[in-house]
C-alpha atoms as a printed R data frame, in Angstrom:
   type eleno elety resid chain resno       x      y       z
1  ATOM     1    CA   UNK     A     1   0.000  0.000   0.000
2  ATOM     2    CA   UNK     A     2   1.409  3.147  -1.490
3  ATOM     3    CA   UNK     A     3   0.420  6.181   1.405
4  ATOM     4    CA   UNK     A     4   1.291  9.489  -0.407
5  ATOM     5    CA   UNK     A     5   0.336 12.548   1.699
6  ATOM     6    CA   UNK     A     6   0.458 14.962  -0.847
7  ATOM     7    CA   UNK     A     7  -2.473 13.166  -2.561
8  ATOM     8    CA   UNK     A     8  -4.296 12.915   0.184
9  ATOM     9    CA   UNK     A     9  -7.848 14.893   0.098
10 ATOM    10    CA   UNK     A    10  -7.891 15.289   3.099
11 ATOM    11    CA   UNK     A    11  -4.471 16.630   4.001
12 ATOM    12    CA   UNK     A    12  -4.161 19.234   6.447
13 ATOM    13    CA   UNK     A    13  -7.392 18.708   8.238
14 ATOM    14    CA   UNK     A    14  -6.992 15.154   9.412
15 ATOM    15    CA   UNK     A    15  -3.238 15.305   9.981
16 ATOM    16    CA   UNK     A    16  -2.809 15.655  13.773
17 ATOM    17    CA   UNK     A    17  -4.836 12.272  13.791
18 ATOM    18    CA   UNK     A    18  -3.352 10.168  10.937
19 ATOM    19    CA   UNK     A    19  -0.805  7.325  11.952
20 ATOM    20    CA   UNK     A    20   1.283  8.424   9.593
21 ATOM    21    CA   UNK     A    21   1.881 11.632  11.292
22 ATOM    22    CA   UNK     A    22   2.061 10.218  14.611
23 ATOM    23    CA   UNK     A    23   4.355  7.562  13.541
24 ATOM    24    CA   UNK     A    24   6.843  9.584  11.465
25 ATOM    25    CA   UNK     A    25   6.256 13.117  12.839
26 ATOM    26    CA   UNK     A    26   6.060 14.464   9.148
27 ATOM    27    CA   UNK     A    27   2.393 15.345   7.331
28 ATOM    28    CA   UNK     A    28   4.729 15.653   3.668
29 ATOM    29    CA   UNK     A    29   5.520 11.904   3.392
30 ATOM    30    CA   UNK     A    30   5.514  9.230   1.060
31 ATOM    31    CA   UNK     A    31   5.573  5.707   3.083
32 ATOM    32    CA   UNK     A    32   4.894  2.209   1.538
33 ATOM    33    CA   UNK     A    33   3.349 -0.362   3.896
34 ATOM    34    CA   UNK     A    34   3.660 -4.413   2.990
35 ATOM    35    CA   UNK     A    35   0.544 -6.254   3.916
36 ATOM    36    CA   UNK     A    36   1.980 -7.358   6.966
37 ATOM    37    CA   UNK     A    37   2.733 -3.913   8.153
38 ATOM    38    CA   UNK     A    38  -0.593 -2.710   6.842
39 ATOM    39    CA   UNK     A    39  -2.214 -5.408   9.063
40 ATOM    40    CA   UNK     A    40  -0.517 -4.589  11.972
41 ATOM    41    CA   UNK     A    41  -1.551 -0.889  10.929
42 ATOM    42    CA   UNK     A    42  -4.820 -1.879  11.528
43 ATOM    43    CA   UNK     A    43  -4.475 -4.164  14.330
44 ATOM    44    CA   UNK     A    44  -3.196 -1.641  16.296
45 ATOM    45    CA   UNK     A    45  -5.438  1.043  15.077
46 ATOM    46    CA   UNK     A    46  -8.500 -0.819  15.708
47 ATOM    47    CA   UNK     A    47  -7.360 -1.236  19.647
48 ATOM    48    CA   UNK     A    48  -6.799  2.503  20.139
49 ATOM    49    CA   UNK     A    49  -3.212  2.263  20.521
50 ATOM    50    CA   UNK     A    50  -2.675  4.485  17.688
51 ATOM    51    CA   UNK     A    51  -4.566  6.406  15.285
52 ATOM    52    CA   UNK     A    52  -6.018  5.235  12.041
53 ATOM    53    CA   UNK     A    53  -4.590  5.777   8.541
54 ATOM    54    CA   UNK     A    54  -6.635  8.787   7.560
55 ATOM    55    CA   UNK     A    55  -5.815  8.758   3.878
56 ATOM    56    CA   UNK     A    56  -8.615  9.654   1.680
57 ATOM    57    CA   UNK     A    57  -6.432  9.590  -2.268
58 ATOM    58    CA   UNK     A    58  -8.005 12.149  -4.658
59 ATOM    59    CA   UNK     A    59  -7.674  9.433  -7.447
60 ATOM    60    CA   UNK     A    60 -10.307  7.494  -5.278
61 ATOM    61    CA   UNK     A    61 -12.884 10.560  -5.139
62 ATOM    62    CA   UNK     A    62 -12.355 11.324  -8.700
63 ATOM    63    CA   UNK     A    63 -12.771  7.833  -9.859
64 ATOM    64    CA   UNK     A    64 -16.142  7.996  -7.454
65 ATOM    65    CA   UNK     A    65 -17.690 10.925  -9.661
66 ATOM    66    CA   UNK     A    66 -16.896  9.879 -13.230
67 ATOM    67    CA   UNK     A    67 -20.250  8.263 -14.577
């Protein structure tokens, strides 16, 4: 799982709780996640030990509207 930030619709008003602010400190990144890190991602998100992936990609909203 590609996580690019600066495609992110959501960028700059979900930030402060996105995992991949919290985990890297930095709201400008690019990270790649293997399933198994993805999965633990989650796993840990879904206990409250850390926030959710808050990635919303702007490819994924524009593919939503095309009819």
């Amino acid at each position: 799982m590609l996580i690019d930030c600066e495609a992110c619709h959501v960028r700059d008003v979900a930030c402060n709780d996105c995992v991949v602010t919290v985990l890297l400190g930095n709201r400008n990144a690019t990270v790649e996640f293997d399933e198994a890190e993805h999965q633990a991602v989650g796993a840990l998100a879904a206990q409250g030990l850390i926030p959710p992936l808050r990635l919303i990609s702007v490819a994924k909203i524009t593919d939503r509207n095309i009819a």
